[in-house]
DOTINU-556792 format. One record per residue: residue number from 1; residue in three letters; x, y, z of N, C-alpha, C in turn. Coordinates in pm, whole numbers, plus 50000, padded with zeros to 5 digits. Atoms other than C-alpha are relative to their C-alpha. Layout:
<pts>
<NUM ala <X Y Z> <X Y Z> <X Y Z>>
...
</pts>
This chain:
<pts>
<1 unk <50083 49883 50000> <50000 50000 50000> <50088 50124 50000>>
<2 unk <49894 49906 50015> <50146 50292 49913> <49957 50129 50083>>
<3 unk <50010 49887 49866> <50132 50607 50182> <50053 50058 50001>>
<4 unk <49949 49819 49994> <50284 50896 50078> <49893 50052 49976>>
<5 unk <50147 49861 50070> <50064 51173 50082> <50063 50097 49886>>
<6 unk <50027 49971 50079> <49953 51329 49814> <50018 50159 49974>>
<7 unk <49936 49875 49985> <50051 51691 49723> <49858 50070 49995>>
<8 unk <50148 49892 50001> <49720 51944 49771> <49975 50003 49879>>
<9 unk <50038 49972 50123> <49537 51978 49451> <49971 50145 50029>>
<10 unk <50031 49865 50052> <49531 52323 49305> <49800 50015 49975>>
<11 unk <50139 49969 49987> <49166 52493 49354> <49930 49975 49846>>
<12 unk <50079 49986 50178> <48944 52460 49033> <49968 50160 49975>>
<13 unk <50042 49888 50027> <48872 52759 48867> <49847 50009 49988>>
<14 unk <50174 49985 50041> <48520 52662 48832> <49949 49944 50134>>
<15 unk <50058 50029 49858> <48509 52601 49218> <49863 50071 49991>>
<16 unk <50110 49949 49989> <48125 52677 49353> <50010 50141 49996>>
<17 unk <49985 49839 49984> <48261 53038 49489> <49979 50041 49857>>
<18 unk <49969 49885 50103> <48402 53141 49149> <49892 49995 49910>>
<19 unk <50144 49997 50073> <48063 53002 48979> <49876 50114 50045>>
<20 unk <50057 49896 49922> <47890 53183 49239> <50004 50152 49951>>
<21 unk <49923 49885 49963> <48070 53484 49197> <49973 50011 49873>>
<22 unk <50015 49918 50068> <48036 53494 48824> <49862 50014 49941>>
<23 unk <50170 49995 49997> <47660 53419 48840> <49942 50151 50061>>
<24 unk <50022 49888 49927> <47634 53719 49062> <49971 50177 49920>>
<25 unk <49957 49927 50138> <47807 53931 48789> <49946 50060 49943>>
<26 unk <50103 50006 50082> <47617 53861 48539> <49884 50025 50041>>
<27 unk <50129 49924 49953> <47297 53926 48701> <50030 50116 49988>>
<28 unk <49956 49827 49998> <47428 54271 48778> <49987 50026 49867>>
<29 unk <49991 49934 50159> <47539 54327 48426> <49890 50010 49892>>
<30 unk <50108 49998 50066> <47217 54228 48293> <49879 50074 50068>>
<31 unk <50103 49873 49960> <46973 54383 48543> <50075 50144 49931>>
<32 unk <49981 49849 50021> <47162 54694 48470> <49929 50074 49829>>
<33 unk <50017 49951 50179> <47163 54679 48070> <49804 49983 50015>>
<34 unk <50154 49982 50014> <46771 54623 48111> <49947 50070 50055>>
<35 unk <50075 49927 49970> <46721 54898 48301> <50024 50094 49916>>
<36 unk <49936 49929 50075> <46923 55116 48047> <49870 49975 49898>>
<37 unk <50123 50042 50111> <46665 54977 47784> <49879 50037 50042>>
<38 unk <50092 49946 49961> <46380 55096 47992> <49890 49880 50104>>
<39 unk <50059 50103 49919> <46276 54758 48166> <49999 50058 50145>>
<40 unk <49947 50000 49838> <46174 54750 48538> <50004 49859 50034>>
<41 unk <49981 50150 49940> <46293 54470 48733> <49948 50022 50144>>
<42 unk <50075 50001 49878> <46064 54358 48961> <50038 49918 50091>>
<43 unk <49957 50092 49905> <46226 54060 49108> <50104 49952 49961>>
<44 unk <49821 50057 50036> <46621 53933 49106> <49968 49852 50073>>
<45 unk <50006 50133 49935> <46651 53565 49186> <49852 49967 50069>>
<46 unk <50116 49995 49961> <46260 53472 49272> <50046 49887 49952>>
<47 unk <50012 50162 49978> <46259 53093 49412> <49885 49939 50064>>
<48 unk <50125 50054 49971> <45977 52870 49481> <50022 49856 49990>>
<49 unk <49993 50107 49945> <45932 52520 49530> <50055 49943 49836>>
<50 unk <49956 50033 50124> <46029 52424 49147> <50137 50023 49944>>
<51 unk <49892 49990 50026> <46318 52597 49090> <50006 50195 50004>>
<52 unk <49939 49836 49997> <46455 53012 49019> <49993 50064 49886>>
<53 unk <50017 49904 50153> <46396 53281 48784> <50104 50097 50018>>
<54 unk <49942 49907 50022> <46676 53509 48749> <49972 50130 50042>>
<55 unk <50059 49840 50033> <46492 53853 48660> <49900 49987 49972>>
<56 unk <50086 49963 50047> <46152 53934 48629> <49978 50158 49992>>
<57 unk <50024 49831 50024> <46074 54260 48461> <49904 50016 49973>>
<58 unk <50120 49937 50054> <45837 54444 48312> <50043 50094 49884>>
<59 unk <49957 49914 50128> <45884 54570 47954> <49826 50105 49958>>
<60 unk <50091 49896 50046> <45606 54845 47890> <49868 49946 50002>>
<61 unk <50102 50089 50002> <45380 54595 48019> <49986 49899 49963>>
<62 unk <49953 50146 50003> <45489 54274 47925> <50071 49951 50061>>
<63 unk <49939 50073 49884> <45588 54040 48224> <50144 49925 49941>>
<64 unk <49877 50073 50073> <45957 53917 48093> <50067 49900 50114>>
<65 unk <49922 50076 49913> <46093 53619 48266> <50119 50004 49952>>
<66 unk <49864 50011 50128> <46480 53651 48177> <50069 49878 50082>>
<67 unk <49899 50116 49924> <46719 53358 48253> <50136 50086 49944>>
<68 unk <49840 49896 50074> <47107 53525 48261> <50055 49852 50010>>
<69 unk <49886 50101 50004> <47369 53304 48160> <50152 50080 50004>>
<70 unk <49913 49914 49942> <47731 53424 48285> <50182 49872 49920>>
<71 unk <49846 50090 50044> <48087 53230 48133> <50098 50078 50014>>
<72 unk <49868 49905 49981> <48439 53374 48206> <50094 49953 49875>>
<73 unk <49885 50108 50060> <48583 53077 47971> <49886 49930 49878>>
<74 unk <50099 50067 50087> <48308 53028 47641> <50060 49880 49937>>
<75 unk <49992 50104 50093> <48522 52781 47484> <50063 49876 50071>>
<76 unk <49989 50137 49915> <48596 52538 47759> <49871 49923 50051>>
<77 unk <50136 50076 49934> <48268 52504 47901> <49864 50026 49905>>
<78 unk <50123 49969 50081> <48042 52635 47612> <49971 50125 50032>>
<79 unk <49997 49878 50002> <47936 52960 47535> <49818 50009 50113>>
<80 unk <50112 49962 49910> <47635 53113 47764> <49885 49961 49970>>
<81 unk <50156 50002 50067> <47346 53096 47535> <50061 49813 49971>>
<82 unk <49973 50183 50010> <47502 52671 47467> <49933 49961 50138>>
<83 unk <49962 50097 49891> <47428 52621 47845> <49848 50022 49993>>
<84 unk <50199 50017 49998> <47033 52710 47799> <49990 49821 49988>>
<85 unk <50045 50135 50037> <46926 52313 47758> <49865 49986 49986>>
<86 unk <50140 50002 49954> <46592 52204 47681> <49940 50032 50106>>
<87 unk <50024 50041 49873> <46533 52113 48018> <49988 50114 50097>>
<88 unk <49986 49861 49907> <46643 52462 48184> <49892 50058 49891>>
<89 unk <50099 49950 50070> <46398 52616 47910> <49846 49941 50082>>
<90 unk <50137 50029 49944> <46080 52399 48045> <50004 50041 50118>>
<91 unk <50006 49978 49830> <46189 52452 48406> <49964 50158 50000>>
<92 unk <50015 49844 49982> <46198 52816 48359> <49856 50049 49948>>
<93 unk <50119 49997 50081> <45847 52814 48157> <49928 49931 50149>>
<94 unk <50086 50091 49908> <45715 52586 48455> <50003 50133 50177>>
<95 unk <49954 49925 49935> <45887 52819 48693> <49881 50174 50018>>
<96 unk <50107 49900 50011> <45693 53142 48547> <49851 49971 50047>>
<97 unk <50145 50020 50015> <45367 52957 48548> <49988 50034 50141>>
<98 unk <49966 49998 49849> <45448 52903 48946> <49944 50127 50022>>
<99 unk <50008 49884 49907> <45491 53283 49001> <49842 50088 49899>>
<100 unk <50128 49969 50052> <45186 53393 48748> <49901 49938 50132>>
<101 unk <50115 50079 49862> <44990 53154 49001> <49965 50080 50111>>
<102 unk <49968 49936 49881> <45137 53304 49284> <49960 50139 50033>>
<103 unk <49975 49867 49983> <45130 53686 49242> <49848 50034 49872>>
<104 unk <50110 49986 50048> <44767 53635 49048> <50009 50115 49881>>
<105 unk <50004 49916 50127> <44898 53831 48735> <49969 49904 49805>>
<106 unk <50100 50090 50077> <44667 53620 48484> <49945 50131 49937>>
<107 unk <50080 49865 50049> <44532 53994 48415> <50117 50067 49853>>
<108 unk <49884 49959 50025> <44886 54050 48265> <49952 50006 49827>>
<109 unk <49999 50009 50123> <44858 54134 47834> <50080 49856 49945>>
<110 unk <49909 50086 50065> <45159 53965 47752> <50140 49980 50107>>
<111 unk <49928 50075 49934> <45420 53741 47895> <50095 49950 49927>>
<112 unk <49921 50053 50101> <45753 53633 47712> <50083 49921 50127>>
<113 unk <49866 50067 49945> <46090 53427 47823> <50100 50048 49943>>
<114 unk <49868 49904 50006> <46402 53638 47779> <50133 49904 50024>>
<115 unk <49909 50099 49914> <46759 53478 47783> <50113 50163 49940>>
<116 unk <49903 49901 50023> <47053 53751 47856> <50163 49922 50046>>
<117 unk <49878 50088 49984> <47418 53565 47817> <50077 50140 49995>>
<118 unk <49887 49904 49959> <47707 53753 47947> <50112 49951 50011>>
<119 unk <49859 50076 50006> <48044 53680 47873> <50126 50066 50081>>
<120 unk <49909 49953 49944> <48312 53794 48126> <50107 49967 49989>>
<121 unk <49846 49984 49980> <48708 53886 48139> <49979 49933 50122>>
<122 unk <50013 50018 49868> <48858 53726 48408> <49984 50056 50094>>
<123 unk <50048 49916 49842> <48877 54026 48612> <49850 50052 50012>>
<124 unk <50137 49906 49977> <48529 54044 48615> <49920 50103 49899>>
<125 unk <50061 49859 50090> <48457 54316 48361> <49909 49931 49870>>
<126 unk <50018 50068 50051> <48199 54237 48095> <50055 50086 49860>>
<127 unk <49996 49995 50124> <48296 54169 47741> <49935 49980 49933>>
<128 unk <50046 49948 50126> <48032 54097 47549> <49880 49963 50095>>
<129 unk <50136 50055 49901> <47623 54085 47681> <49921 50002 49865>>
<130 unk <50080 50063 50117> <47389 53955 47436> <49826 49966 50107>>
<131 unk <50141 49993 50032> <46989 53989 47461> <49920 49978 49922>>
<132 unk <50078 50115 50143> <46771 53738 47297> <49829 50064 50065>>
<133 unk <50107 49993 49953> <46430 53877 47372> <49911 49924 49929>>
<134 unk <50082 50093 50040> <46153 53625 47348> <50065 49825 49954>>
<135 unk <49933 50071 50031> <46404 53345 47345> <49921 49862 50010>>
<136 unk <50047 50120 49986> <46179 53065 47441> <49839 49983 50053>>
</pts>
């Protein structure tokens, strides 16, 4: 049996924190650019027994659910708008229905699904933000 120890592994760069951290980001960078555009954001991160919505706004009267997507590194792990999956699309559609339920806005005109991908430098700063309105 062999019993030398093992030398510390070097942290991941895609530890939870730094996921955390550039999830965070990106929210920021995208609430902001949608308020610049004239959106209000009515709710950041809104969770419920299903799962999380990002951003809900309000575009001139249309309820926008947005999902942000945030990458520091598009071509290792896939670019922002790649990490949408079916699956995160229905959840987020299932997700809205949830808070429509909830907050009895059934009165509402119109209702879309928004996806805002944000691509960050490492230090944080963004380089490119991309706004798909009506993405799904």
């Amino acid at each position: 049996m062999d019993t030398r120890q093992q030398p510390p592994r070097a942290a991941s760069r895609r530890s939870p924190g730094n996921r955390a951290a550039t999830g965070r980001i990106g929210e920021e960078a995208a609430a902001d650019y949608l308020a610049e555009k004239g959106y209000r954001v009515l709710e950041r991160n809104w969770r419920c027994r299903i799962g999380e919505i990002d951003l809900v706004a309000d575009d001139n009267g249309t309820l926008v659910f947005v999902e942000v997507r945030s990458r520091t590194n598009p071509t290792r792990f896939g670019t922002a708008i790649e990490a949408i999956t079916e699956r995160k699309r229905r959840q987020v559609r299932e997700v809205a229905a949830y808070y429509l339920a909830q907050r009895k806005h059934f009165a509402t005109p119109s209702v879309r699904c928004d996806v805002v991908a944000v691509t960050l430098r490492h230090d944080g700063t963004v380089a490119e933000l991309k706004h798909i309105p009506g993405a799904f």
